[in-house]
N, C-alpha and C positions, 0 to 999 in steps of 0.2 A: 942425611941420617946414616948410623952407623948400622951395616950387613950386620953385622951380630946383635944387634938390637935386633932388627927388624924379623931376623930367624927364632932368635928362641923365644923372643916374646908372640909367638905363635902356640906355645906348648905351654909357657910360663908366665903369662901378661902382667901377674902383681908382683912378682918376685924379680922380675927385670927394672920395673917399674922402680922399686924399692936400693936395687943396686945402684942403679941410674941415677938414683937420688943422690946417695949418699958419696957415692964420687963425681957427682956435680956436674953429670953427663946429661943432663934430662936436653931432648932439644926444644928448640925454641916453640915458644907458641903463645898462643891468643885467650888460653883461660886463667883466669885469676888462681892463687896459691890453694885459698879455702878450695876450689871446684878441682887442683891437680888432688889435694888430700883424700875428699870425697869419692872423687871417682874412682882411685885408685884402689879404696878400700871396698866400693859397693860395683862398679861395674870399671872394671879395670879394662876392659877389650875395647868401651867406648874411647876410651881414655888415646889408647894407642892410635885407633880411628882418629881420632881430632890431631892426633901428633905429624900420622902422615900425611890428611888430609891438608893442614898448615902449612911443611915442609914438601910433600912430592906432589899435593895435589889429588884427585880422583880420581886421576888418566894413569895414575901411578899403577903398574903390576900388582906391588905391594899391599897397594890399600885394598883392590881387589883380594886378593888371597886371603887378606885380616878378617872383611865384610863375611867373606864365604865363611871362613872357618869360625868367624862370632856365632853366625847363624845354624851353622851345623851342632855348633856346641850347645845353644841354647832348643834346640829344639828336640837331640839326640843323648841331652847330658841328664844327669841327674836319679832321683826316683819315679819324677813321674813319666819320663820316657821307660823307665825298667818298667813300670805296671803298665804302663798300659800298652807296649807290646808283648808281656807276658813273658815275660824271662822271670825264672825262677833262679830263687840263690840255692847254692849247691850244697 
């Protein structure tokens, strides 16, 4: 897998996704076209998970750092992490 794949699509997971596509970069893997569409659109960080998971593996650095940071984002992202730790907009 390609280093600048695997970097920005830590920041940017659909929108790398979407590049990758269309310059015919996507790398190999094990899910049918409909489920790369899908997932790209509705959970695109799974998506990338399945890519490295495919290609480096689970022992991978990589995948580790994706896993961490899907989790962080899902559990720290959004409006209901802003309410319910109470941050107010300014």
């Amino acid at each position: 897998m390609d280093n600048v794949f695997l970097v920005i699509s830590l920041f940017f997971p659909r929108i790398m996704l979407i590049i990758y596509y269309f310059i015919h970069s996507i790398p190999t893997n094990s899910v049918p076209f409909f489920g790369d569409v899908l997932l790209t659109v509705f959970i695109p960080r799974a998506l990338i998970l399945i890519y490295i998971a495919d290609n480096l593996g689970t022992g991978s650095a990589w995948f580790w750092i994706h896993l961490v940071i899907a989790i962080l984002v899902y559990l720290f992202g959004g409006n209901k992490a802003t309410k319910k730790w109470g941050k107010k907009k300014s």
